[in-house]
C-alpha positions in Angstrom: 51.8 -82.9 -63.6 52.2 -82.6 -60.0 51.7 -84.6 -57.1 47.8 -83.1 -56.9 46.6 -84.6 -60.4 44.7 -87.1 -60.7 46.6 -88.9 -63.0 49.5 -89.2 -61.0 48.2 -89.3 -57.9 48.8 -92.3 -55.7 46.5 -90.9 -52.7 45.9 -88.1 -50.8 49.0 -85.9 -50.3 50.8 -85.8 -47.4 50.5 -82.1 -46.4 46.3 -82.7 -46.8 46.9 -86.2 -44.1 46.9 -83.9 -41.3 43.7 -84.3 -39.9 43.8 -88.3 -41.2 47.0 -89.1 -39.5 44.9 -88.5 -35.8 41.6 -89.7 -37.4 42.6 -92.9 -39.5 39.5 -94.5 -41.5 39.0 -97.3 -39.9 38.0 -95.0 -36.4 35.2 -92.9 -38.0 32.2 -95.5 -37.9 33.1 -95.5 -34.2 33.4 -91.7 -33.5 31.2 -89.7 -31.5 30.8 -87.1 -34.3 30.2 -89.7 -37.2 26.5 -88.4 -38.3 23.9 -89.3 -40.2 24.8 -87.3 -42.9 29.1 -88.6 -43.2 27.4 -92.2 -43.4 24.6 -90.9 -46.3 27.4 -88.8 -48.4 30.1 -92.1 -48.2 27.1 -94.2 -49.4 26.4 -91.8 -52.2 30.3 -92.8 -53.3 29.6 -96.3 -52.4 26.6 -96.5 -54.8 28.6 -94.3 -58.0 31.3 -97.5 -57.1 28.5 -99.8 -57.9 27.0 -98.4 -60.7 30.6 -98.1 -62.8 31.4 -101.9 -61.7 27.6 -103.1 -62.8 28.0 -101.2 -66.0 31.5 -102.4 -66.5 30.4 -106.2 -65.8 27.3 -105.7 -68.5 29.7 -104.5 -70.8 31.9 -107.2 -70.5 28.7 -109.9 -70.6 27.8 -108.5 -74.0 31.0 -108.5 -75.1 31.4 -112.1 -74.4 27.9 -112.7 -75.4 26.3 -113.3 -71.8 23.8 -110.3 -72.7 21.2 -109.8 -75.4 21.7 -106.4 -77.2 18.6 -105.1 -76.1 18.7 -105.9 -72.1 22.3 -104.5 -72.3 20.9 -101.1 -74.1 18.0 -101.2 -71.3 20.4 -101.8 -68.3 23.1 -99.2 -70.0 20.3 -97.0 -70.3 19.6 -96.9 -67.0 22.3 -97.4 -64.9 23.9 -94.9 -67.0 21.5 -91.9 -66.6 22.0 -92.9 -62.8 25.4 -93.0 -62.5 25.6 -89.7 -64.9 23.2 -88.0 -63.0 23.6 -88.7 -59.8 27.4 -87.7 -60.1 27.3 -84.4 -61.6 24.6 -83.4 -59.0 26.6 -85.1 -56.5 29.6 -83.2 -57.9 27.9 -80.1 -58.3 26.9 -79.5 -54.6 30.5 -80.5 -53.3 31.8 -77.6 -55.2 28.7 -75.2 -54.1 28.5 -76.3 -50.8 30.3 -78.7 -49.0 33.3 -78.1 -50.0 33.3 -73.9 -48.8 31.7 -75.0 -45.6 34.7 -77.3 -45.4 37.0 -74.8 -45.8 35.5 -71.9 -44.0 35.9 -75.1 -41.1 39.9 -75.4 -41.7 41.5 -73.4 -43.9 44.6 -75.4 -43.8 42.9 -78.3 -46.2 42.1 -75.4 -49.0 44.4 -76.7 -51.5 43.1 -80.3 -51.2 39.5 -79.0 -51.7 40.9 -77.2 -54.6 42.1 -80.2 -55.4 39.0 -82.5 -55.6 37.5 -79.3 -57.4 40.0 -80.0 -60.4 39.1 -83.7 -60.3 35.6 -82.7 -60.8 36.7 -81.0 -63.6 38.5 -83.6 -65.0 35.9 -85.7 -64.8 33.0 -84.1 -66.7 35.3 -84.7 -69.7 34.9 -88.5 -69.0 31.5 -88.1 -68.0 30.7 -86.5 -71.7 32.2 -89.8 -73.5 30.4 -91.9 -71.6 27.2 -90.1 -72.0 27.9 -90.1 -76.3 28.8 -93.4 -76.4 26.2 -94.8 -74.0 24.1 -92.6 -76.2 25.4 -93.9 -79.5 25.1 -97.8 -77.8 22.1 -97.2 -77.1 20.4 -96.0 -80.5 22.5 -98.9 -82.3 21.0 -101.7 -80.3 17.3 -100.8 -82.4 19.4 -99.0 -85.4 22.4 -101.9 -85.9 23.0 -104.5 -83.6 26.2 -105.6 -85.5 27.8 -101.8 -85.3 26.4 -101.8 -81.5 28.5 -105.1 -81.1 31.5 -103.4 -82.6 31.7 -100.0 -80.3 30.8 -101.8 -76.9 34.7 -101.9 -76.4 34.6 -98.2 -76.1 31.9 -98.5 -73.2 34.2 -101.1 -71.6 37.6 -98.7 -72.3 35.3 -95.6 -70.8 33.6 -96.9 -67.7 37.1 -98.8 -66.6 38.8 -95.6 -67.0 35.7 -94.1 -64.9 35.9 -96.6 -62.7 39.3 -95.9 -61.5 39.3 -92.0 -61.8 36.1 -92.4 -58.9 37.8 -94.9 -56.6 41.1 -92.6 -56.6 39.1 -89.7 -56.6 36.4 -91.0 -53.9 39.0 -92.5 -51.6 41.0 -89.1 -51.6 38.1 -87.1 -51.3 37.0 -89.2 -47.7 40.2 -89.2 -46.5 40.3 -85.1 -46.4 36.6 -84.8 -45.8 35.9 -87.0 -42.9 38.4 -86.4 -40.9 37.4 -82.7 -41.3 33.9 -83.4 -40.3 34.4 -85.3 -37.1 37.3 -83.0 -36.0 35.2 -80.1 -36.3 31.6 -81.7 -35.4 30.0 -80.6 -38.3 27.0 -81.9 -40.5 26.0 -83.4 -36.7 
């Protein structure tokens, strides 16, 4: 493992901070080139940050038996296709789209799209276990509540692993990304 995985990761790497080091995050609200569309892709991350934390706090309610089964199936249900969803489409255009027009922009940050390309990657395995065990959760909550009960852990030990992939993930992917957009005016 290297420096670029995920798993060992501790943030963007220092080679890919170029662009950062002149255009630190707590600037890019305030610069001229911060569009419309920066603002609606960051609030796309924002909103897969909510999803994982509301599905990790409604598995830990029915864990500790603040949820009914079935309103915990219903809200796993659906915040779950949303958060599923949502990502891989998200997902799926940065590797299409954004992330050629970001290179074709400034070569230099290649490797660090190449980068967020593997996490992708990386994450559609997590992705399919939480779809099959949200899946499974789901069916046992009308099928057998007491079984349901006993794999919820596994929903708990998936979206937390989830959870933390995105925010590493998420937070590295701005910190290339932005600073790329408002140094070269794009998406304006």
């Amino acid at each position: 493992m290297t420096q670029y995985d995920i798993q060992t990761r501790k943030g963007l790497p220092q080679e890919m901070q170029a662009l950062l080091t002149v255009l630190p995050r707590d600037g890019w609200r305030d610069h001229p080139n911060f569009a419309r569309s920066i603002q609606n892709w960051m609030g796309a991350h924002q909103m897969f940050r909510g999803l994982t934390g509301q599905i990790r706090q409604d598995s830990e309610d029915f864990l500790e038996q603040r949820q009914e089964d079935q309103t915990y199936a219903a809200r796993l249900a659906h915040f779950g296709m949303l958060l599923f969803n949502n990502l891989h489409g998200h997902h799926n255009w940065e590797d299409r789209s954004f992330f050629p027009e970001l290179e074709a922009a400034d070569p230099r940050f290649a490797r660090g799209l190449e980068m967020l390309e593997s996490d992708h990657e990386a994450l559609d395995g997590h992705l399919d276990q939480f779809r099959r065990t949200g899946n499974r959760l789901v069916q046992l909550a009308t099928l057998d509540p007491v079984q349901m009960k006993d794999e919820a852990g596994q929903m708990l030990d998936t979206v937390t692993t989830i959870d933390g992939f995105l925010e590493r993930h998420l937070t590295d992917e701005e910190d290339l990304a932005v600073p790329i957009l408002l140094h070269h005016a794009l998406r304006g």
